[in-house]
MIKEVEX-5809 format. One line per 10 residues: number of its first residue (from 1); for each residue x, y, z of N, C-alpha, C. Coordinates in Angstrom, 2 decimals, m for minus. Example, Ala and Ser with C-alpha at 12.3 -4.5 7.8 and 13.67 -1.06 7.14 Angstrom:
% MIKEVEX-5809
1> 13.19/m5.69/7.80/12.30/m4.50/7.80/13.20/m3.30/7.80 ~ 12.85/m2.25/7.08/13.67/m1.06/7.14/12.90/0.03/7.87
This chain:
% MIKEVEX-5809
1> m6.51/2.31/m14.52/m6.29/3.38/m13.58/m7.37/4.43/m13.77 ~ m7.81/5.15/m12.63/m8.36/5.86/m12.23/m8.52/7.39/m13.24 ~ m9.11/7.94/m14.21/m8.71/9.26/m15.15/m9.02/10.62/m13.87 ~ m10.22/10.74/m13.31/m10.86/11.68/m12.59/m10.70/11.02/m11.51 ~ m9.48/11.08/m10.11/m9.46/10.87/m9.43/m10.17/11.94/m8.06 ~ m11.07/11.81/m7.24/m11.17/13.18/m6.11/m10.08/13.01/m5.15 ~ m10.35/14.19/m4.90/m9.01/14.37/m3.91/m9.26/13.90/m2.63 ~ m9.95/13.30/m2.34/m10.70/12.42/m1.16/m9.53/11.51/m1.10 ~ m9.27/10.69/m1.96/m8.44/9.24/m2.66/m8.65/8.15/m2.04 ~ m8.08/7.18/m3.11/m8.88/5.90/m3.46/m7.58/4.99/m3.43
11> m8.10/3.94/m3.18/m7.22/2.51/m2.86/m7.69/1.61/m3.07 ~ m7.52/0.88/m4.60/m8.23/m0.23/m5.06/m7.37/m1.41/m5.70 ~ m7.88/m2.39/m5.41/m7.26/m4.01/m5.78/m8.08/m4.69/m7.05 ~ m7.46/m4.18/m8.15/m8.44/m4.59/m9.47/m8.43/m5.99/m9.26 ~ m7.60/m7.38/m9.16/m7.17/m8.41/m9.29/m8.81/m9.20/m8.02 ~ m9.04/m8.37/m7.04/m10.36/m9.11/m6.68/m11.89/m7.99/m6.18 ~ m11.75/m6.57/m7.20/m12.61/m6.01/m6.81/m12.82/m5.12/m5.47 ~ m11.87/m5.27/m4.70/m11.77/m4.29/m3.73/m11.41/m2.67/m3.72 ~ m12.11/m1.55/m2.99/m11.74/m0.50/m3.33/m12.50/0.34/m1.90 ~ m11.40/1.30/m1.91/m11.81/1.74/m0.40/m11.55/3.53/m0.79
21> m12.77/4.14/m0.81/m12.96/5.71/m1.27/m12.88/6.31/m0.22 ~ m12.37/7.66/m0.03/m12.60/8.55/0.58/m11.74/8.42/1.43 ~ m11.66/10.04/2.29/m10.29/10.04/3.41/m10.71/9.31/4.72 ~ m12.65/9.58/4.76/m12.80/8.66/6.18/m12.55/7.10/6.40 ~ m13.16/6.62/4.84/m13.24/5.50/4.76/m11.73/4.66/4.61 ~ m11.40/5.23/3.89/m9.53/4.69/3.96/m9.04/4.80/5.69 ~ m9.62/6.10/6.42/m9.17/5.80/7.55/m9.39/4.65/8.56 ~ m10.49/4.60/8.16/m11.26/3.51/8.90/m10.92/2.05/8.47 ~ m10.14/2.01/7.69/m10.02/0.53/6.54/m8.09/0.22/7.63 ~ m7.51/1.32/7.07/m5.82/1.32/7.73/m6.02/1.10/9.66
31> m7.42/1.74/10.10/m7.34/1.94/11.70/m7.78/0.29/12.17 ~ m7.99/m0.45/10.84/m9.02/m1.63/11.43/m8.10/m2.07/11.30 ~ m6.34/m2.30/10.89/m5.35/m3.62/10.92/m4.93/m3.54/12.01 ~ m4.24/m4.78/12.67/m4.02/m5.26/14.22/m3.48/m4.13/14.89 ~ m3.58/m4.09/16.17/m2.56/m3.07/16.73/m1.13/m4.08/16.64 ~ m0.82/m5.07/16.42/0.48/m5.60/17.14/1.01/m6.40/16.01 ~ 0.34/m5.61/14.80/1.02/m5.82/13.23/2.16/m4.84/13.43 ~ 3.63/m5.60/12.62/4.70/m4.92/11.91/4.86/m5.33/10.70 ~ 4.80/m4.20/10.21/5.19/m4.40/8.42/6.23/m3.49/8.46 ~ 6.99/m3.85/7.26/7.79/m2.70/6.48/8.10/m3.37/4.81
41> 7.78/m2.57/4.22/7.71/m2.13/2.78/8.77/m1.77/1.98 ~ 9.43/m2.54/1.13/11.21/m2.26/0.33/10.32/m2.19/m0.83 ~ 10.51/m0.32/m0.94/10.30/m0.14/m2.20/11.28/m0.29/m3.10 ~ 11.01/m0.02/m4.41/12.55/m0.21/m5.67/11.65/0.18/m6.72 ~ 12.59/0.66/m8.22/12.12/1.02/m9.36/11.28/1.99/m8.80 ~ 11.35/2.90/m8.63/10.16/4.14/m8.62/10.45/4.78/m9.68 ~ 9.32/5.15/m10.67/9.30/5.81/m11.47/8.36/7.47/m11.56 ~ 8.69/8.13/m11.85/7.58/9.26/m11.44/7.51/10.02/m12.60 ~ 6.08/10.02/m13.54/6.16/10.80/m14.64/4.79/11.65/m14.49 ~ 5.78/13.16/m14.69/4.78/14.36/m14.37/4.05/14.74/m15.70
51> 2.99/14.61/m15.90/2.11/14.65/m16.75/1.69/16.02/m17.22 ~ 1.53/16.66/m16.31/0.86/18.47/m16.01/1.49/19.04/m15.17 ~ 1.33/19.92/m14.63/1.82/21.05/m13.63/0.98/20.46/m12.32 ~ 0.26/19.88/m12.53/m0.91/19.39/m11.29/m1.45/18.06/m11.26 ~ m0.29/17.25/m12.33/m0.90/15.88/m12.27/0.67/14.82/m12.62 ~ 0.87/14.10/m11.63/1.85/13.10/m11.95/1.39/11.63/m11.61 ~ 1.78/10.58/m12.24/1.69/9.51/m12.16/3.11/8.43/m11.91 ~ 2.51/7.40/m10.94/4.04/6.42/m10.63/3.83/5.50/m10.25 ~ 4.95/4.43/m10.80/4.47/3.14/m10.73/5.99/2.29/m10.20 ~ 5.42/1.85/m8.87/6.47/1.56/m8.12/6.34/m0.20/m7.30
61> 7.69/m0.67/m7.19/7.72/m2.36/m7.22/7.77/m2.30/m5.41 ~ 7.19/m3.58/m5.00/7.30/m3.62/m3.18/7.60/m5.09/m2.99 ~ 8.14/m4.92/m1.94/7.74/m6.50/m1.24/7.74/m6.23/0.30 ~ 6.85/m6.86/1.05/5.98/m6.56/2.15/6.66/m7.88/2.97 ~ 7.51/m7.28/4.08/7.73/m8.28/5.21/6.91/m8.02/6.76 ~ 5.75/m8.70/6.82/5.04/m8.58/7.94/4.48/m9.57/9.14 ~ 4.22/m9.53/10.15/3.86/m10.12/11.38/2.73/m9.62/11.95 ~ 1.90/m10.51/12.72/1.15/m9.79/13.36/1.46/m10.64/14.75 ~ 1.15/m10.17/15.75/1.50/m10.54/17.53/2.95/m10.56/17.29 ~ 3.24/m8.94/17.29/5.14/m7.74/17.40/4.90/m7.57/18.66
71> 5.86/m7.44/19.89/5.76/m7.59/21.01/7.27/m6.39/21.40 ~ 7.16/m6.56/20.23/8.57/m5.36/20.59/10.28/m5.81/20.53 ~ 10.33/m7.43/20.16/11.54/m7.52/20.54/11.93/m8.16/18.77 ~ 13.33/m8.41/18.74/13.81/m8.72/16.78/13.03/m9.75/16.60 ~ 12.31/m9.87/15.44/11.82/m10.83/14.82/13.08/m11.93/13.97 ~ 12.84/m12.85/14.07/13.89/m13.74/13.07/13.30/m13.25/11.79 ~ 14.07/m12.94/10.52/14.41/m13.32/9.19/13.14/m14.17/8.47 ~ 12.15/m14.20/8.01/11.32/m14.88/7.20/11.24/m14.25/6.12 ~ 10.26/m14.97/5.01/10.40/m15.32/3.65/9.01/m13.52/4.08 ~ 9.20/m13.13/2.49/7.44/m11.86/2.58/6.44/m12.13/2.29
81> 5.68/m11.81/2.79/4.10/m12.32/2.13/3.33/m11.68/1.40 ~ 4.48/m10.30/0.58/3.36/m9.80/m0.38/5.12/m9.26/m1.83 ~ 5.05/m9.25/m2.72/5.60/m9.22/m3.82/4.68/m8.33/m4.90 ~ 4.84/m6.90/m4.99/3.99/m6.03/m6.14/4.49/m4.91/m6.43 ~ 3.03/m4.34/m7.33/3.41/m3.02/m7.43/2.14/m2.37/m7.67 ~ 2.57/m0.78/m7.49/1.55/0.00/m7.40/1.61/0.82/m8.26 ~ 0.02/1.23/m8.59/0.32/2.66/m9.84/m0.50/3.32/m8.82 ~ 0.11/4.66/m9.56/m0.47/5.74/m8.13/m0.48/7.08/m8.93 ~ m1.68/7.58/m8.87/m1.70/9.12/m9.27/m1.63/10.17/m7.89 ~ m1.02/11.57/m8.73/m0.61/12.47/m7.82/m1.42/13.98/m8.18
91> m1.69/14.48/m7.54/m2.55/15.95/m7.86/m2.32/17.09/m6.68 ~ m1.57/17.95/m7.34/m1.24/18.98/m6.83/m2.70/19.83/m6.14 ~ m2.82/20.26/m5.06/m3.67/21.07/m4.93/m2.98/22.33/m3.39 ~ m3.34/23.13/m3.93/m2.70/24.51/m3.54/m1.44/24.20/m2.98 ~ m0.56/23.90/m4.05/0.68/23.84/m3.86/1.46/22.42/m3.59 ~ 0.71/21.51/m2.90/0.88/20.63/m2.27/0.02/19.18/m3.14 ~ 1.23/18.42/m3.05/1.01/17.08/m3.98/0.43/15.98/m3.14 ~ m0.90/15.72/m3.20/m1.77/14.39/m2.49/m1.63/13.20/m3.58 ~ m1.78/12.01/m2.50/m1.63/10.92/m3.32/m3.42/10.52/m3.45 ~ m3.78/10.53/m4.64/m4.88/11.05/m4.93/m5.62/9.40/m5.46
101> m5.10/8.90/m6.19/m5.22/6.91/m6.06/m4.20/6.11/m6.40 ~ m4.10/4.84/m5.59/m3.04/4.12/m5.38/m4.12/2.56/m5.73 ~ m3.09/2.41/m6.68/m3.86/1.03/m7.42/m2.89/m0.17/m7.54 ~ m3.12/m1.03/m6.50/m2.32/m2.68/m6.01/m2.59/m3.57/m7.00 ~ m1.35/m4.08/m7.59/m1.15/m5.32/m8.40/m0.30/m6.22/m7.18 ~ m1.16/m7.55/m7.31/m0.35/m8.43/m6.04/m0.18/m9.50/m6.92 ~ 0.90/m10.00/m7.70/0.65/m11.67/m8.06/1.24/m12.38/m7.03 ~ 2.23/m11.89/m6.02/2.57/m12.89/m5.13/1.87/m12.40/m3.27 ~ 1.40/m13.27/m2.80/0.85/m13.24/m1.67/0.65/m14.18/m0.65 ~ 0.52/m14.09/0.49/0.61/m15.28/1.52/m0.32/m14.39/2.62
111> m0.07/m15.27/3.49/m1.02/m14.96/4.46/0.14/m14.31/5.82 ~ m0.20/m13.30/6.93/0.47/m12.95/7.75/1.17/m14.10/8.58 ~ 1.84/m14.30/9.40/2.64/m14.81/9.74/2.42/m14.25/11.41 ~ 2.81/m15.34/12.62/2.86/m15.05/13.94/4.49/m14.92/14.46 ~ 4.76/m14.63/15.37/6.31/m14.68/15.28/6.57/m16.13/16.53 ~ 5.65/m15.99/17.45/5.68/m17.28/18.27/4.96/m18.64/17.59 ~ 4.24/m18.64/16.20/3.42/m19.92/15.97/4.91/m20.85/15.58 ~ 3.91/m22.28/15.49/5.12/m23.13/15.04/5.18/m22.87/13.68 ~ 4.46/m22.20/12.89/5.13/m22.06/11.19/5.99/m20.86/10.81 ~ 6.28/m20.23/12.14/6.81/m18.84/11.73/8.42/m19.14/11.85
C-alpha cells in the first residue's frame, strides 16, 4: 500500500501492474466502461482503522455482479464475476475525508457476461 498518497488518488491492481493516478485520469479510466454496463457491488467485513486525525485506512471484502448490454428490464440471477477486496486509504483534508488510494486484490474473476448471449 501506498505510504504518501496525493490527494489527486490512485487506483491500482498490484496482482497485474495496473494503476490509474490522478482525478482526470481515473475519470477518464471509469468514463471509458460501457454505457449499458450494470454492476452492483455487496460489500461485507468493512473494517475502518483511524490512524491520525487526518489519516484512516480500510480494508473491505466485495463480490461484483455485472452485465454489459442492461436494457433496462430484470436480469435473471447469475453466478459474479469478480470475488475481492480492497485496501483503501483515507485523508482528511479541510474537514472532509477523500478516498485518497484504493488498492484491488482480485483472486477470483471472470469475464462480463451479456444478458441476451447464449452463455448468460
Amino acid at each position: 500500500m501506498l505510504d504518501q498518497v496525493p490527494e489527486e488518488g490512485v487506483w491500482q491492481w498490484p496482482d497485474d501492474g495496473r494503476l490509474v493516478k490522478g482525478r482526470d485520469a481515473l475519470r477518464a479510466y471509469f468514463g471509458s466502461r460501457p454505457v449499458d454496463r450494470l454492476s452492483r457491488r455487496m460489500m461485507s467485513n468493512v473494517l475502518v482503522t483511524v490512524e491520525a486525525p487526518e489519516t484512516a485506512r480500510a480494508v473491505s471484502y466485495f463480490t461484483t455482479y455485472r452485465v454489459d448490454g442492461y436494457d433496462g428490464d430484470i436480469i435473471p440471477p447469475g453466478p459474479p464475476v469478480q470475488v475481492g477486496h480492497y485496501e483503501d486509504v483515507f485523508h482528511r483534508t479541510d474537514g472532509t475525508w477523500l478516498l485518497a488510494s484504493r488498492t484491488l486484490h482480485l483472486p477470483f474473476g471472470g469475464p462480463t457476461r451479456r444478458p441476451n448471449s447464449p452463455s448468460a
